[in-house]
N, C-alpha and C positions, 0 to 999 in steps of 0.2 A: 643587465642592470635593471632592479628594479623600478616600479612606479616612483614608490618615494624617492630613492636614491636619485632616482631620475630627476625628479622636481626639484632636490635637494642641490644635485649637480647645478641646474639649469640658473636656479635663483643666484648660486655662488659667483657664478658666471657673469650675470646681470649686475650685481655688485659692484666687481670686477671692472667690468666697461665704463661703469662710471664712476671708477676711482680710477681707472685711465685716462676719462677725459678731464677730469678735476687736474691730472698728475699734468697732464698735456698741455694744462691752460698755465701753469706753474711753469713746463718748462718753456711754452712760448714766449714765456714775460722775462725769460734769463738775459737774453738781450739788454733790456731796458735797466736791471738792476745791472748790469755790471756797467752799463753807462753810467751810471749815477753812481755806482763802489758803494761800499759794503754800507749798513746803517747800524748805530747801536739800536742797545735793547729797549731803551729810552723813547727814542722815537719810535720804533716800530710799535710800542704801545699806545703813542699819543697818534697813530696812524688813525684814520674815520673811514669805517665802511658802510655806505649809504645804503640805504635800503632798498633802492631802486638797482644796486648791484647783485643785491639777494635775491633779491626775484628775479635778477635777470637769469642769475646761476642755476634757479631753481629749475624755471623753465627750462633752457636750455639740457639740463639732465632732462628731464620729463621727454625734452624732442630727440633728444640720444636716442634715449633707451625705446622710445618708439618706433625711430628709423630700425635698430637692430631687429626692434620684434617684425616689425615689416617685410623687412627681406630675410625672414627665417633663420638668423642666425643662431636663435636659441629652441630651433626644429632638431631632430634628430638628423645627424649627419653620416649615420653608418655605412649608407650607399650612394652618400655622394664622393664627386672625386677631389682629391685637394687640390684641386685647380680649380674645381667651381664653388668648393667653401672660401677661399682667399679672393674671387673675383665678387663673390657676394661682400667680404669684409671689407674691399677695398670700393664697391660701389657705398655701402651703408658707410663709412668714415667720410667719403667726399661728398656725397651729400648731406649729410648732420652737420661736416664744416660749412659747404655752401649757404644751409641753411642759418647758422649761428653767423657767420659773416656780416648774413646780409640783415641778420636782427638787430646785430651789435652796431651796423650801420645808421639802421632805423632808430637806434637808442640812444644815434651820436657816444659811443664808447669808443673814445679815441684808442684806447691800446692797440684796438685789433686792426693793424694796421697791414698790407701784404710780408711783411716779414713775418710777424706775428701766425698771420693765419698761415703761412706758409711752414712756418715752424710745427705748429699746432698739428696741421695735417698728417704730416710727415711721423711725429712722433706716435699719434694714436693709430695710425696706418699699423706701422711695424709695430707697434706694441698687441695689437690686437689682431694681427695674424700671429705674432709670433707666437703669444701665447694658445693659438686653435693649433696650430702645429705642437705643441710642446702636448695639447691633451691629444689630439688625434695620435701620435707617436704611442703615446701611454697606450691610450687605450688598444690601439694594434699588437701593442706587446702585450699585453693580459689577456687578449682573445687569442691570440696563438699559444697560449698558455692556457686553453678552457675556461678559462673564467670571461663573466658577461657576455658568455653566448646563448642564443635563441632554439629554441628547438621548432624545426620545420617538418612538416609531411606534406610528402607528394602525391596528388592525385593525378593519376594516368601514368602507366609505362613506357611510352610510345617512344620514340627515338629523341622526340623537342624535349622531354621530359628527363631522361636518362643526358642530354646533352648539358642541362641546366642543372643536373647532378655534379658533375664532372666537374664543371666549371666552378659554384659553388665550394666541392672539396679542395678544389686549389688555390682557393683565397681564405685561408684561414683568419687571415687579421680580419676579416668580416664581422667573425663572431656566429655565424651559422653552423647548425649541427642536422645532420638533415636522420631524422629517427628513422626513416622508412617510406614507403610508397603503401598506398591502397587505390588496388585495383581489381575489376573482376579477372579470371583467367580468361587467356586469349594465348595465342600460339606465339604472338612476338614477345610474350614477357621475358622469356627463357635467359635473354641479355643480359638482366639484371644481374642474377646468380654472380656471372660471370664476374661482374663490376665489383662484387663485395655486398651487395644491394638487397633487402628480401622486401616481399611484399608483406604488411602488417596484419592485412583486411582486406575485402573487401568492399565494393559501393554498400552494399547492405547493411552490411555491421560496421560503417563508418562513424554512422550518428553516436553509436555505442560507444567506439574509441575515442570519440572527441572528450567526451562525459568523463572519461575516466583514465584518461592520460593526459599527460602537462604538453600540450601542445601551443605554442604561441603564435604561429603561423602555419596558413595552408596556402600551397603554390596549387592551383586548378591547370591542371596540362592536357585535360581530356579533350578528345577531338567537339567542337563546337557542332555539328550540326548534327552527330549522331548519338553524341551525349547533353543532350540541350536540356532537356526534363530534369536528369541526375546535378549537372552543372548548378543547376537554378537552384532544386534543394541544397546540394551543399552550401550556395552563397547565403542561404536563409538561415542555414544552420550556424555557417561561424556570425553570422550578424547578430543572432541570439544570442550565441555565447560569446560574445566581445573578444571573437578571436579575430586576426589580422587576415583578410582572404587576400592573395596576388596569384592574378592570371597572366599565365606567357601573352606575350605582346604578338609575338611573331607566328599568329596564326591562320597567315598566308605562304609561310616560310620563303618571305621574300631575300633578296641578298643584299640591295644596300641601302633600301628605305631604312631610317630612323626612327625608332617607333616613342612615343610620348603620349602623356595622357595630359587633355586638355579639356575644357570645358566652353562649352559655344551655346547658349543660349538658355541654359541651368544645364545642358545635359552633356554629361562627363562624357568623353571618348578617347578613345585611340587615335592616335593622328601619325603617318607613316611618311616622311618626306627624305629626301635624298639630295638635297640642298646642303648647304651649312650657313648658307646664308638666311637668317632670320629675327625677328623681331630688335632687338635693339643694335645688333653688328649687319642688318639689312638697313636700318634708317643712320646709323653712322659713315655705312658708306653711299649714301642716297647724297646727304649734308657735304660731304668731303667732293662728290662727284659735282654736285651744284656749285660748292664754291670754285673749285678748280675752274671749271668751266667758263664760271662768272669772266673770274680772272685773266684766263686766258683769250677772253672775248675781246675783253677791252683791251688788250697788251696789241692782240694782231688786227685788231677793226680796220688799223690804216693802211695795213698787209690786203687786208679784205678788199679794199675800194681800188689797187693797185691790178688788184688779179682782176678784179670786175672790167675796169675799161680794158687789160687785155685779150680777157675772151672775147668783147664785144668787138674789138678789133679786128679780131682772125676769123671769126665765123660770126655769120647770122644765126639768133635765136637769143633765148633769156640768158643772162649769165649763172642762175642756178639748175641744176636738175633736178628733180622732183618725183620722186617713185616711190611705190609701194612697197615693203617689204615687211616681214615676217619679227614680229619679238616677240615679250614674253607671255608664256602659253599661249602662242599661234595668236595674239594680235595682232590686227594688219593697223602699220603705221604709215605715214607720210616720210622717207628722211628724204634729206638735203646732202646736196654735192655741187661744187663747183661743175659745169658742164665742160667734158671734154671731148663729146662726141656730136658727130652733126644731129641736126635736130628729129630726124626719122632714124633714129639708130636703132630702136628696139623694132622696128617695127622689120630689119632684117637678117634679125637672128637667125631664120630659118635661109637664110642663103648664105648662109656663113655657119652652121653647123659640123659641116664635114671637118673645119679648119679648130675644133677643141682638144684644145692642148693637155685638159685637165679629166680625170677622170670620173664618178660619180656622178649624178644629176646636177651637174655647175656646170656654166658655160663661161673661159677663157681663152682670151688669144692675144698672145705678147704685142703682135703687132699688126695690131686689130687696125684694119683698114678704115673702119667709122670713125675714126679719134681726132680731130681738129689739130691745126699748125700747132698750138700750146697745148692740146691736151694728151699729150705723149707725155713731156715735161710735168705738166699736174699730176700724170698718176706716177710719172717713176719715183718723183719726190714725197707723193702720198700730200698734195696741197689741197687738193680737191676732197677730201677725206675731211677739213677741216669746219667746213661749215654745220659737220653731226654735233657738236659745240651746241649746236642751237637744240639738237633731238635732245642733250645730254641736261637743259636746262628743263625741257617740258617733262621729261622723264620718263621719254619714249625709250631713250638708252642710256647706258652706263657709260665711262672714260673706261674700264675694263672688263671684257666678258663676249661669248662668245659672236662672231658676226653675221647683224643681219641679213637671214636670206632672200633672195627674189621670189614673186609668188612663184613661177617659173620654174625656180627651181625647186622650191617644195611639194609640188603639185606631182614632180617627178616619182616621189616616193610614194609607193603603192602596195609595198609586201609586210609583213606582219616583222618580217626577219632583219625589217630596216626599223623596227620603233626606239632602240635603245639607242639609235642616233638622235629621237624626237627627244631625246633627254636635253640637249643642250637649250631645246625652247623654255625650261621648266626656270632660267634666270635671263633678269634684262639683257640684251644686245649689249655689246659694247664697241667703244672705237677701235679699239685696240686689243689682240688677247695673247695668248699662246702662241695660235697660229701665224700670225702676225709676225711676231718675234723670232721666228724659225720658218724662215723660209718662203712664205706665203703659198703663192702660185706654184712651187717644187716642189710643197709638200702633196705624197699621193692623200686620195679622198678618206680612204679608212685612218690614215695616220693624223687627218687634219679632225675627224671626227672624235679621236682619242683624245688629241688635245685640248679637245673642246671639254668632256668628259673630266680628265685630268685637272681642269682648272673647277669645274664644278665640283667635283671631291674634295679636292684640299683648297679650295678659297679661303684666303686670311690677306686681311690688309696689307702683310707684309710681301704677301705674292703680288698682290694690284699695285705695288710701288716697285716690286722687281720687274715685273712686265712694262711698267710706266718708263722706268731707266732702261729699260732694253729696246724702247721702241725708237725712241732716237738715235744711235748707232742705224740699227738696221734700215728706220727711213732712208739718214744718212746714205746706206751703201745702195738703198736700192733693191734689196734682199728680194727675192721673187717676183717685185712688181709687175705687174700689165695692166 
């Protein structure tokens, strides 16, 4: 697609939205006229539209069509995925209503009442995804059909390069046409051939082919430190000629960092993390973990003061425990626990060594001879567990994610071949996780570290409400406790 057609597209589009939300405000009011039945032509002529309604309208498009331009919804969509064009349409729709809501409140416009905006919502939502689906569709089918495709050349042969070929030819609704590689000769090019692939040029005579072939992007795949000099010229050369330069990301060739380009202080970068938890689905569930927690505080406080004169009854010492442990990226925090063991308990781990149950750098024992008349009862029931309620307020921990460990037992780990377990410090601690939910104390050390891993990969809210519903049951039974 061309430039023009492009702008052409984009304005129509703009239009578009905002004869959605005009259409939206028409259907939100359907309600109120069928309340009132039909009017004649008579009246609807002698109807009065105040002037202070047209400006409102005006505005209101102007804050539309700004939200849209805000969150890029009229950027090029080609390499995004329709899961993150629809999440963009549906955050830009919910806040242009919140925003128009709370104007229409401020302007005292009775119409717009929760029906109303609820109606409203609703309508421009699916009206303006459905219509990004009906052009993304189109346009998928026209690029697998050669038309509105781009022509790409490859700099470097190398295997990252030939990999980002492959994948490329097999997404055709991209709209990518990849013309060729230039590279110098080197012994591992010989691949290509094989792939269907030739090289066009050389670094040398690169500047030349830019000049004089339709090239609309260059993918730079050349090794970064021994082609750094070549690299830089070619970035100067498409910036001259307002070609599109993209460099492979993954040039560490790591496995399951996520690579992204960000910007921190003017200056643009690569950012590689192996998280999924971040920026706005990290502060949604920071919000959700705060209020749960809240909630939860208050529901058991009277539970709290119940279990407090008990322990003070069975044993001497404080009623809570108080120790250090390990959260996110190796912060050392203070949590809280009901205490269940006499008051020198850690101080004799090393005479009760021989007697761990578990294997790994942790230290368990079912029927751990330090543990006070109630506090056998506190851990099988996981009661003493509850007072992290409070870590989970200050934001030492999460309600789910993996559990924090003792310095004790982090200090254990000392070989290089154990770092891929240091992955689970890389998100907050939680109450509750995976582990937790299968088995606890039965599970062996490498299987408890996978789960840990496992829940760091695919984290999504609907996992921290699975884990949240399974951990009652398994308190319930008792699942591994010690």
């Amino acid at each position: 697609m061309g430039p023009t057609l492009r702008q052409m597209t984009s304005n129509a589009l703009k239009v578009f939205d905002l004869v959605l939300m005009v259409l939206g405000l028409g259907v939100a009011n359907l309600p109120v006229l069928i309340r009132v039945g039909p009017i004649n032509f008579t009246t609807f002529l002698s109807l009065r539209i105040k002037l202070q309604n047209i400006l409102a309208l005006l505005v209101f498009l102007w804050v539309w069509n700004f939200i849209f331009h805000m969150l890029g919804l009229y950027d090029s969509k080609r390499l995004a995925s329709r899961l993150s064009e629809l999440t963009d349409v549906v955050k830009a729709t919910s806040l242009g209503t919140v925003v128009i809501a709370v104007a229409a409140y401020l302007l005292r416009l009775h119409m717009f009442g929760p029906v109303f905006v609820a109606i409203f919502w609703l309508f421009t939502t699916a009206a303006a995804a459905g219509s990004r689906l009906v052009i993304r569709t189109w346009l998928r089918h026209i690029r697998t059909q050669g038309r509105n495709s781009r022509n790409i050349l490859i700099v470097g042969t190398n295997r990252r390069a030939l990999d980002f070929a492959m994948a490329i030819q097999s997404q055709l609704e991209l709209g990518y046409r990849i013309i060729g590689f230039a590279d110098n000769d080197w012994s591992g090019g010989g691949e290509l051939s094989k792939r269907g692939f030739s090289v066009l040029c050389d670094l040398t005579a690169l500047p030349d082919f830019l000049r004089r072939n339709v090239v609309d992007e260059v993918v730079l795949a050349l090794p970064i430190r021994s082609f750094h000099l070549h690299g830089s010229k070619i970035a100067d050369l498409c910036e001259r000629q307002g070609i599109i330069l993209r460099v492979l990301s993954d040039l560490f060739n790591l496995k399951d960092a996520r690579p992204r380009v960000e910007e921190l202080a003017t200056a643009a970068m690569f950012t590689h993390q192996t998280t999924v938890m971040e920026g706005g689905s990290l502060l949604a569930k920071r919000v959700f973990d705060f209020t749960v927690a809240l909630m939860l505080l208050i529901l058991v406080s009277p539970f709290f003061l119940v279990v407090a004169v008990l322990i003070k009854l069975t044993s001497p010492g404080p009623v809570l425990f108080v120790q250090e442990r390990v959260g996110l990226n190796k912060r050392i925090f203070n949590i809280y626990k009901f205490r269940t063991m006499v008051v020198n308990a850690e101080s004799k781990i090393r005479e009760l060594e021989h007697l761990n149950e578990v294997s790994g750098p942790v230290f368990k024992i079912k029927n751990d001879p330090r543990l006070t008349p109630i506090g056998k009862f506190l851990r099988r029931t996981s009661i003493d567990e509850l007072p992290q309620l409070f870590n989970v307020l200050k934001g030492d921990m999460s309600l789910v994610g993996p559990r924090p460990w003792q310095l004790r037992d982090y200090e254990l780990f000392t070989s290089d071949c154990e770092d891929w377990q240091r992955r689970r410090f890389s998100v907050r601690p939680g109450v509750t996780c995976l582990w937790q939910v299968n088995g606890r104390n039965s599970v062996p050390f490498e299987k408890w570290m996978e789960l840990d891993l496992q829940y760091i990969q695919k984290w999504s809210f609907w996992l921290d409400l699975k884990i949240l519903a399974k951990t009652i049951p398994a308190v319930l039974r008792g699942s591994g406790a010690a």
